[in-house]
C-alpha positions as CSV (number, residue, x, y, z in Angstrom):
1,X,77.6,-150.0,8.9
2,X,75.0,-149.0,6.5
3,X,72.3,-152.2,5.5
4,X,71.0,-150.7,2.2
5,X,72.5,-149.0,-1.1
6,X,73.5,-145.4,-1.0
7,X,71.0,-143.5,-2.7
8,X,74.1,-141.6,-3.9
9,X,74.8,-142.3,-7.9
10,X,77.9,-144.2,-8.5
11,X,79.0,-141.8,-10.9
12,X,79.4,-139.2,-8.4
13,X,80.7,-141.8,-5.6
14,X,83.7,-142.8,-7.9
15,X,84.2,-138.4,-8.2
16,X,84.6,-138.6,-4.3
17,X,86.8,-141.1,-4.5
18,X,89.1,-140.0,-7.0
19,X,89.3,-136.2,-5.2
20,X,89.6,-138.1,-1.6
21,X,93.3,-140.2,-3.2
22,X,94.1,-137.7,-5.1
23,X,94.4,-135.4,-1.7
24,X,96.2,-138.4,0.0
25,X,98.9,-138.0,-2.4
26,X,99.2,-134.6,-2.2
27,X,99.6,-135.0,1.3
28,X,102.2,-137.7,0.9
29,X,104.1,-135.5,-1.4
30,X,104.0,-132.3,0.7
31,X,105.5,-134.6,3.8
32,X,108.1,-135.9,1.2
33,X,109.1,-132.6,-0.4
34,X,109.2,-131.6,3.9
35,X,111.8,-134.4,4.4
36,X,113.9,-133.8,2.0
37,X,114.0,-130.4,2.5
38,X,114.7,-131.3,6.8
39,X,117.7,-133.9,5.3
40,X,119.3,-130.7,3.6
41,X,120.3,-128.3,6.5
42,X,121.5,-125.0,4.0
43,X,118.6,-124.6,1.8
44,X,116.4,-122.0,2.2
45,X,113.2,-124.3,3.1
46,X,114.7,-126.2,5.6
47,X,115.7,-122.6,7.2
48,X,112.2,-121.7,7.0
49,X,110.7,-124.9,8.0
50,X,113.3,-124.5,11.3
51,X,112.6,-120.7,12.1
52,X,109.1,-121.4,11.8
53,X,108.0,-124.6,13.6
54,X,111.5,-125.4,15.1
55,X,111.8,-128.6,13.2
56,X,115.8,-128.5,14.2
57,X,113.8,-130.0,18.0
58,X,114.2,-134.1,18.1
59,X,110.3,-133.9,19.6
60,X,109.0,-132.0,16.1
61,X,108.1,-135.2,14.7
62,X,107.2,-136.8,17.8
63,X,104.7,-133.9,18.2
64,X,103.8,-134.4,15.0
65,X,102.5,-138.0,15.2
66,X,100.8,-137.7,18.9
67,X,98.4,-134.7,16.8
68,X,97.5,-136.8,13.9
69,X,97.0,-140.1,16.2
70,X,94.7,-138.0,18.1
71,X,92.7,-136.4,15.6
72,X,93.2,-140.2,13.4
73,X,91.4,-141.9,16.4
74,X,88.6,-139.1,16.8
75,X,88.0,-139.1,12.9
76,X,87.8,-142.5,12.8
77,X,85.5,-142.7,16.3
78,X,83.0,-140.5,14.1
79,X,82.7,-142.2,11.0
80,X,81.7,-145.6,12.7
81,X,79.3,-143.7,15.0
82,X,78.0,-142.0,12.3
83,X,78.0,-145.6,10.4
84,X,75.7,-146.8,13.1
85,X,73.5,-143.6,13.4
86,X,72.8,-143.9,9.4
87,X,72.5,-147.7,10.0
88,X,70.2,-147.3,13.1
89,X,68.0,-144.3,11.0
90,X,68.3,-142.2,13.7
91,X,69.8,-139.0,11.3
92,X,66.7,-139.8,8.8
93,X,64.7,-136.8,10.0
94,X,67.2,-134.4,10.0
95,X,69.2,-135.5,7.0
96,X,68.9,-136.6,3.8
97,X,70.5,-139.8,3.4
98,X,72.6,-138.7,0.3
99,X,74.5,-136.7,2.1
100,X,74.9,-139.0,5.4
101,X,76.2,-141.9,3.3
102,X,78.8,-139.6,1.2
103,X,80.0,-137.8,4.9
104,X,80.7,-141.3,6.0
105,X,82.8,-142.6,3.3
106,X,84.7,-139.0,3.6
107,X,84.9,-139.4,6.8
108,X,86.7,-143.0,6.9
109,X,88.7,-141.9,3.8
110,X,89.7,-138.5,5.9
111,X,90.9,-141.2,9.1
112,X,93.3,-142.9,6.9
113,X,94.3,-140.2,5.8
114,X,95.6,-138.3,9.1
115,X,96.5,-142.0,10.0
116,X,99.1,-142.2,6.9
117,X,100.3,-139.1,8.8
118,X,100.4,-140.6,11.8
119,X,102.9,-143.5,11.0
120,X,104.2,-141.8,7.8
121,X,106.4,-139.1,9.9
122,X,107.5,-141.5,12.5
123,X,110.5,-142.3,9.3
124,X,111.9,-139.2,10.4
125,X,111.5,-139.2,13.8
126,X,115.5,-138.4,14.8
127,X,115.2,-140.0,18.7
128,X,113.1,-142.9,17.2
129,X,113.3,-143.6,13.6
130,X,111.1,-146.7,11.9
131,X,112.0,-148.5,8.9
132,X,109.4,-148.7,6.3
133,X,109.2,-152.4,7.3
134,X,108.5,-151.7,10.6
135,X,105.9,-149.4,9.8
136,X,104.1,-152.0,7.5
137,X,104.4,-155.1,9.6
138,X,102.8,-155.6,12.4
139,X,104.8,-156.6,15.7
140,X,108.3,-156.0,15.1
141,X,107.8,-152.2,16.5
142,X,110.6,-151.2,18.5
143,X,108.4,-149.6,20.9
144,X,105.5,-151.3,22.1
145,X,105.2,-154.4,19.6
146,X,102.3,-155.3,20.2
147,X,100.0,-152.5,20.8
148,X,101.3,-151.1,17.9
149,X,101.1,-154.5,15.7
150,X,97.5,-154.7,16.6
151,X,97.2,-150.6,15.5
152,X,98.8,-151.5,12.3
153,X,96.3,-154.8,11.9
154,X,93.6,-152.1,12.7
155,X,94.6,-149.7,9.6
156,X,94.8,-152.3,7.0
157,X,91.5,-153.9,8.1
158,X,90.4,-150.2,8.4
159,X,91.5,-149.7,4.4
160,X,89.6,-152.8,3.5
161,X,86.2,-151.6,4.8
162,X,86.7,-148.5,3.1
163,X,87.5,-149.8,-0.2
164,X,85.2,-152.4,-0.3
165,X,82.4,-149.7,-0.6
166,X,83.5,-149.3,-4.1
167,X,83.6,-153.3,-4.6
168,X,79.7,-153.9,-3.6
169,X,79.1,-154.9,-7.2
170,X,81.5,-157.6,-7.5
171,X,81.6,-159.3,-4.1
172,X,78.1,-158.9,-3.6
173,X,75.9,-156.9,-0.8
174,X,76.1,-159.9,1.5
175,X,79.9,-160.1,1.6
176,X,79.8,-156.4,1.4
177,X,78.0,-155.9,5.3
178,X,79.6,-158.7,6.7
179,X,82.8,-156.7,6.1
180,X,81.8,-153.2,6.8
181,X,80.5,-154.5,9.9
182,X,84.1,-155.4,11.1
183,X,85.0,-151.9,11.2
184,X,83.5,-152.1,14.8
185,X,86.8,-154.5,15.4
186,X,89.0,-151.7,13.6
187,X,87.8,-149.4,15.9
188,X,87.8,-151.7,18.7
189,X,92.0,-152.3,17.7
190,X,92.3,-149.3,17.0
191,X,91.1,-147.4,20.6
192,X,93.0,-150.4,22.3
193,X,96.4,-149.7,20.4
194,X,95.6,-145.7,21.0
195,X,95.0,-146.6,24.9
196,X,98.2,-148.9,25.5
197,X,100.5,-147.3,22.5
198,X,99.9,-143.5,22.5
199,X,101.9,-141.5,25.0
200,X,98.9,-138.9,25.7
201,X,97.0,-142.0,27.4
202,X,98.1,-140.7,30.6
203,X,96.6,-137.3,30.5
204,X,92.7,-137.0,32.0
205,X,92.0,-135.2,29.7
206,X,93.0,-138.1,26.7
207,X,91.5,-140.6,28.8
208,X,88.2,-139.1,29.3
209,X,88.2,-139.0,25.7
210,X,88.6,-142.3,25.0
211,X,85.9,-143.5,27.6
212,X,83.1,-141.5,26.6
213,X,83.7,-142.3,22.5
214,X,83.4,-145.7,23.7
215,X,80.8,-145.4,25.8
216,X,79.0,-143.7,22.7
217,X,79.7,-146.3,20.4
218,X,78.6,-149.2,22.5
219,X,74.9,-147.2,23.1
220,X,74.8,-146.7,19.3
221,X,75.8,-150.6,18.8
222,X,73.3,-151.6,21.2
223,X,70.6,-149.2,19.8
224,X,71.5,-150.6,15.9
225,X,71.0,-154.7,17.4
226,X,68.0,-153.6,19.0
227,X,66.2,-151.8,16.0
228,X,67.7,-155.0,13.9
229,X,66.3,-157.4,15.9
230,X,62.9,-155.2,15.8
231,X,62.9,-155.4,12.1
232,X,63.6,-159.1,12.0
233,X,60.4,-159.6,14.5
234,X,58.6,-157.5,11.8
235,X,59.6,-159.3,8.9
236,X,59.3,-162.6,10.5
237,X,55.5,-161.7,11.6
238,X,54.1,-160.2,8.1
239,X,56.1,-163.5,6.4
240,X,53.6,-165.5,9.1
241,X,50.4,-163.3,8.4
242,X,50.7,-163.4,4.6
């Protein structure tokens, strides 16, 4: 949600980026070394993995998932309210704006992340298994099509505001904030898919949760048109008096 170029060098941006995938696939590999070990009942892993976190229980994986949607959607809440705090200049007193703009990018690479977990364990989910193709494609879920579709459109739109950052050069600065700008309807797919999707929705507790990041977001929104429209009116008059 940012308007101007991270003061951050690229040099080190490209670091963050590198460290941040490389911990995605050590993550995906963990999870995959996990499964295997979970489809091979006599080794000693498995036995541990079972006496440990009682991953012989059809709901381990379901468990699994509700956690990392959870803590997927509040990671990802915070890195576009964050996006619109830097955007706004509200943190500029408190923070230097190196560090705001690389905590944002960490924080929207850290939401796929957990959200990779999120859909990534649902393969071996025994009540409930999906395909990798169901996974991928949006709307042939076999729970819940289409909130879930529109979760899955929310990722990949999600991924491409993310990796765009590192793009900037190539498609321009223009392109660039029309496109990080529809994070807000990532977000917006996102808590909707969480809402009508998750199975936690029906908790108060869950519920609350969603409401009030909401309600934050659409103050910060409202406080980032209103100090855009301000600057505009600035612009517009010094262009006038000059």
């Amino acid at each position: 949600m940012s308007e101007s170029n991270p003061v951050v060098p690229r040099a080190k941006s490209s670091s963050s980026f590198v460290y941040l995938a490389g911990g995605l696939g050590l993550l995906a590999a963990v999870l995959l070394v996990v499964a295997a070990a979970l489809e091979t009942p006599g080794s000693s892993l498995a036995s541990f993995l079972t006496w440990a976190f009682a991953t012989n229980s059809v709901q381990t994986m379901w468990y699994i998932t509700r956690a990392a949607g959870l803590v997927a959607y509040l990671v990802l809440w915070l890195s576009v309210a964050w996006g619109l705090a830097v955007s706004s200049k509200i943190l500029d007193t408190v923070l230097h704006r190196s560090f705001t703009y690389d905590f944002h990018y960490f924080l929207s690479w850290l939401a796929i992340g957990f959200t990779i977990l999120h859909i990534g364990v649902l393969m071996f989910d025994k009540y409930l298994p999906y395909s990798l193709l169901q996974i991928l494609l949006p709307f042939i879920s076999p729970y819940r099509p289409l909130w879930v579709g529109i979760g899955v459109l929310g990722l990949y739109l999600m991924v491409l505001v993310t990796v765009t950052f590192y793009l900037r050069g190539r498609i321009g600065m223009k392109a660039f904030r029309w496109i990080h700008t529809s994070s807000l309807v990532a977000y917006l797919g996102i808590t909707v898919h969480s809402i009508f999707s998750g199975t936690d929705s029906s908790l108060t507790s869950v519920m609350l949760m969603y409401v009030s990041t909401f309600l934050i977001t659409v103050f910060l929104l409202g406080y980032w048109v209103f100090t855009a429209v301000q600057r505009s009116r600035r612009k517009a008059l010094a262009h006038r008096i000059a």
